[in-house]
N, C-alpha and C positions, 0 to 999 in steps of 0.2 A: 576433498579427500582427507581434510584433517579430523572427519567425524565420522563421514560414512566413504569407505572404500571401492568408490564407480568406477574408478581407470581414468581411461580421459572425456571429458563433456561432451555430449554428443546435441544435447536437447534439455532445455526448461520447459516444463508447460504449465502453465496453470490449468488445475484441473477443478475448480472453485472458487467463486468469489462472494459475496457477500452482497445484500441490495443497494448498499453505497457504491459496490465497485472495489473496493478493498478485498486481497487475493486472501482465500484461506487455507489452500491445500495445492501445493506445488509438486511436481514432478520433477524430479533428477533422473535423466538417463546418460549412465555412462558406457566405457566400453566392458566393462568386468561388474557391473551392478545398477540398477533402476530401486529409486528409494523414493516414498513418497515423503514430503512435510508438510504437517499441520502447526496451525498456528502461527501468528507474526513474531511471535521471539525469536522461535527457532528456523522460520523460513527468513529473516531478518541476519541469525547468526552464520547461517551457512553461507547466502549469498555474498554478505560484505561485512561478516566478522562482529555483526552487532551494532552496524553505524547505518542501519536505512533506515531511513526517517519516516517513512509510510508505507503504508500496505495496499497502496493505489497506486499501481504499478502497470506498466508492458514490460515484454519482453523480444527483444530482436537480434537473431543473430548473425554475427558479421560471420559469412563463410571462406577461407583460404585453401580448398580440397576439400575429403571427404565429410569431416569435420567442421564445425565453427571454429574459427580461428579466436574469438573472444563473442561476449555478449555486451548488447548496450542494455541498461536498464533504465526507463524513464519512468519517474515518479511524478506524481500531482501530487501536492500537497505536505505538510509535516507533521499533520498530528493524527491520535489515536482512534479519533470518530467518537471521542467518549465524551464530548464538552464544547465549551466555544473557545473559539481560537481568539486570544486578543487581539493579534497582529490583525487580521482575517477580520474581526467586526469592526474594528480600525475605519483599516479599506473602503468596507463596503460605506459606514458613513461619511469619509474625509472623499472618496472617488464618486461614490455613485449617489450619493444624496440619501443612502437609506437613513430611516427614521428606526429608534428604538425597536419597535414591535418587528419591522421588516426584519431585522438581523438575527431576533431574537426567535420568529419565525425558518428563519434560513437555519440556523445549528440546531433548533429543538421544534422539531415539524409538530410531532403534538400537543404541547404544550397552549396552555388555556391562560388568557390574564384578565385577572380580575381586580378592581378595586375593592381596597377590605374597609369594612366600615368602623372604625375603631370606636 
């Protein structure tokens, strides 16, 4: 309500995501307005003020009557999809034994390597 004027929350829905899974067009239904959002900045600012950390997300909510009584939001992940994570390439070779190219494969799918012949 501090942006856009719904009354009280009735419903989130995601109404688009992205081929990662990452939401891009959200649903607010309230009892006095239904507003749609695009974009992770501003579906990021409305939900929790600017502090979610990814845009791979559910949504479920806890009901007490007619109404949700609050929503839980469960995220995978903290970054933007734009890059490699370093925590994340870390992981994959300190846990799972991947090799350079495996990781490197895993954050940039199409990507080609070559040896340069200098």
């Amino acid at each position: 309500n501090r942006k856009y004027k719904i009354g009280k929350l009735k419903s989130l829905i995601t109404l688009k995501r992205r081929k990662d899974g990452r939401v891009e067009t959200l649903k607010i239904e309230g009892t006095a307005n239904t507003v749609t959002i695009r974009g992770f900045k501003n579906i990021s600012y409305v939900l929790t003020g600017g502090a979610l950390r990814s845009a791979t997300f559910n949504i479920r909510p806890i009901f007490d009557g007619k109404y949700p009584d609050y929503f839980i939001v469960r995220g995978i992940g903290t970054g933007n999809g734009k890059g490699l994570c370093a925590l994340g390439a870390h992981g994959m070779v300190k846990n799972l034994g991947y090799k350079h190219r495996k990781v490197l494969k895993h954050y940039f799918p199409r990507l080609k390597i070559k040896k340069l012949r200098l």
